[in-house]
N, C-alpha and C positions, 0 to 999 in steps of 0.2 A: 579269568574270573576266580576270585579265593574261593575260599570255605565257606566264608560270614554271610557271601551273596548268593550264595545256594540254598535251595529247599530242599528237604531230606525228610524221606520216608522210611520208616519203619515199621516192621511186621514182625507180630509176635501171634505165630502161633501157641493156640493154648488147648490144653487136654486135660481136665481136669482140676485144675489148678487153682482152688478156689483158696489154698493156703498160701500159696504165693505170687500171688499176681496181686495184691497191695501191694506188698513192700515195691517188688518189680517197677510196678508203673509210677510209683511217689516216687523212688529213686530217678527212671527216666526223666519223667518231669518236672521235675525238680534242677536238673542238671540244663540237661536242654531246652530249659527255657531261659535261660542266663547268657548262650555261649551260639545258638542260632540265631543270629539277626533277621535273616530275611521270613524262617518258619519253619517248621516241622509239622509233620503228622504221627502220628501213632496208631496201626491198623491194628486191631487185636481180631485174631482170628478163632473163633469158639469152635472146637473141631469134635461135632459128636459126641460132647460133655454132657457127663451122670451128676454133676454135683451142681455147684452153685458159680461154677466160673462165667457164665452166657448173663446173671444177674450181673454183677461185678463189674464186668467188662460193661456191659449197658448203664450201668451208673457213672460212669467213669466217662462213655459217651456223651453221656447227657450232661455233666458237670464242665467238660475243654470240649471247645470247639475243636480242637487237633486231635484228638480221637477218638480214633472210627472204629467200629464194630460189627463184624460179621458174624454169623450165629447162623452154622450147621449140622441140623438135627441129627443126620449121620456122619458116620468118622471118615473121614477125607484122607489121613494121612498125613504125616509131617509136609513129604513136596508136595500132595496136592494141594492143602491147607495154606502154605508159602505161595507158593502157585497165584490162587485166587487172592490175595494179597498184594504181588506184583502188579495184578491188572490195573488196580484202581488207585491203585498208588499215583500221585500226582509228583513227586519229586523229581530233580534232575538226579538226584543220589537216591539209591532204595535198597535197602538191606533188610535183615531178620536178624532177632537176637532171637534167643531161649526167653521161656517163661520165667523160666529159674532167677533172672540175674545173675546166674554164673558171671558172667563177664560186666563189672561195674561201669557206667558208660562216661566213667572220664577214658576206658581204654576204650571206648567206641569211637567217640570223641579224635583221638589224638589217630585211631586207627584210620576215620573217613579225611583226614587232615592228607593223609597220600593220596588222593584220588586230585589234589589241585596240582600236582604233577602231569605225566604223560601216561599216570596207570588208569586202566579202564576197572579193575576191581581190586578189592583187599581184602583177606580174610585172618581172622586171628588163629592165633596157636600157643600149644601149651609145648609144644616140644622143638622152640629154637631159641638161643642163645638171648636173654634179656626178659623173657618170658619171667612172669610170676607167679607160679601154682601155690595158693596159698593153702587152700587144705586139698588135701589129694584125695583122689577117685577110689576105692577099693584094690585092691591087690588083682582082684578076678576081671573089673572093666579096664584096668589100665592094660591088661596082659591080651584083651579081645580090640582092644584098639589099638594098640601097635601090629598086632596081626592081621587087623583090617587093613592096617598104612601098607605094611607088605606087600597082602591081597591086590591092591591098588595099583599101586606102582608098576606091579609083573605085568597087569590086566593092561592100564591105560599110560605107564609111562609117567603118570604123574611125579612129579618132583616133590612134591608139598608134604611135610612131615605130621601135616597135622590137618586133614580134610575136614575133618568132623563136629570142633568146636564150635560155639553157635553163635557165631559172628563173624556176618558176612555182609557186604556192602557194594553195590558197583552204580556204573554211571546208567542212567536208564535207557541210554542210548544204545547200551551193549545188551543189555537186557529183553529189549524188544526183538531184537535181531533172532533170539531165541525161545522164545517165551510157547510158543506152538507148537517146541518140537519136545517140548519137556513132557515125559509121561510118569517116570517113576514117583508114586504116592509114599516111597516108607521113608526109613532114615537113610536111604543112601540117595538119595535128593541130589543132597551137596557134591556127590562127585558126580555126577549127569549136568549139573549145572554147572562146574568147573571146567567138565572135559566140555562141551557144546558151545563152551565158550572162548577157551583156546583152541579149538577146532578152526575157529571165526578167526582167531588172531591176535586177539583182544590179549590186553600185557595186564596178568595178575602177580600181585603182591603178596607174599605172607608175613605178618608183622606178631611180634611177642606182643602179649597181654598179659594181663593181672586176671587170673582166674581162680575160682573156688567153685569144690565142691559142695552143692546144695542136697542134699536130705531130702528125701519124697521120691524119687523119680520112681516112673511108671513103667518101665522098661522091662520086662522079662528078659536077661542078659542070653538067657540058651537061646528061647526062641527068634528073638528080634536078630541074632548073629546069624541064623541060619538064614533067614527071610534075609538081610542084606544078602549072602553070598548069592543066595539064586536069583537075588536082583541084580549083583552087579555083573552076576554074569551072565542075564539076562539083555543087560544092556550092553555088555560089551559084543554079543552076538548079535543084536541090533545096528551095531552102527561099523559092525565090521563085514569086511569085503566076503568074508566065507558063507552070510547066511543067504546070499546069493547062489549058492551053490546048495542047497540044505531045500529040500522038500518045503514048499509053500503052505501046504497043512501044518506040518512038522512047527517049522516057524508060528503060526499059529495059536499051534497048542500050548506052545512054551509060552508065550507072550500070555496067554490068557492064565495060568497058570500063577506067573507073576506079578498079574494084575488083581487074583485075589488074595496074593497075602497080605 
């Protein structure tokens, strides 16, 4: 089966984002309505938004049939936000972009183009060879995110230079397989949903894209860095042989701990 005869979903989590989620969604659709033959959807997920993004997004529902709209009074979280996105997702393909449009979707495009191979997912990166970083990240996030890839790598092995960019795509077959075991809510989503899924077996991809930095983000860089660590090392003590050995309480308490950040 190609590309052309697949339907493809997309989730866009959104947090505030009432200044860019036009542009975002006129680009997406725009493009992909040209270059999907069989269909697409568009989930837009309103994640606990102060401003005028849950409007927006419901205009935009209302105007295409191919996108959908969910609007959650309190904040879910990046993964949990994706998360409830994946569920009702109808596609054989289902991925998540950024609100931002960081990543323009002719490289989305050309990125879910490997999945008519034998790969089960593909995710983009700004840090392998063919990659295009057209405006770059500050000096302070670029230097928290190579230290993250680090972090990673020692933690779960991962090989992937670049976990974090916000495009990602798989087959929803592989997708399901895991979808129940997924808990982490912040921004280290992406590598719970990477490791859980080569856990499974499942053959992931990392391919270069055309990336830019977009203006706005909502990120507090101290806090959000430290909240990933004690997530990920939250989850790596979750799905590792030792927390079997580790006091039941103890486990626990950690878990709930980093279930409220």
């Amino acid at each position: 089966m190609t590309l052309s005869n697949k339907f493809i979903s997309v989730v866009i989590p959104a947090y505030n984002e009432e200044k860019r989620l036009h542009r975002t969604l006129n680009q997406y659709i725009n493009f992909f309505s040209n270059v999907f033959d069989r269909g697409f959807e568009i989930i837009i997920i309103s994640d606990g938004c102060q401003d005028n993004t849950p409007k927006i997004a419901s205009l935009y529902a209302k105007k295409y049939p191919y996108v959908k709209h969910l609007n959650f009074l309190k904040r879910l979280g990046k993964g949990r936000a994706v998360t409830e996105g994946f569920k009702i997702a109808k596609g054989e393909i289902v991925g998540f972009v950024d609100a931002d449009g960081s990543v323009p979707p002719e490289s989305i495009y050309r990125m879910i183009k490997h999945l008519d191979g034998n790969w089960d997912g593909v995710i983009a990166s700004r840090w392998i060879n063919g990659s295009n970083v057209i405006v770059h990240e500050p000096l302070s996030r670029k230097i928290a995110s190579r230290a993250f890839n680090i972090l990673i790598k020692i933690l779960f092995g991962l090989k992937f230079k670049d976990t974090q960019c916000g495009a990602k795509f798989f087959r929803k077959c592989a997708l399901n397989t895991i979808l129940n075991e997924l808990y982490v809510s912040d921004f280290s989503f992406d590598v719970e949903l990477l490791y859980r899924l080569l856990r499974k077996n499942f053959r992931i991809k990392e391919v270069p894209v055309t990336w830019k930095y977009r203006e706005g983000t909502k990120i507090n860089l101290v806090k959000t860095s430290i909240q990933m660590f004690i997530s990920v090392t939250g989850l790596r003590l979750k799905t590792s042989k030792i927390r079997k050995k580790l006091p039941g309480k103890l486990v626990r308490i950690i878990y709930g701990i980093i279930r409220r950040l």
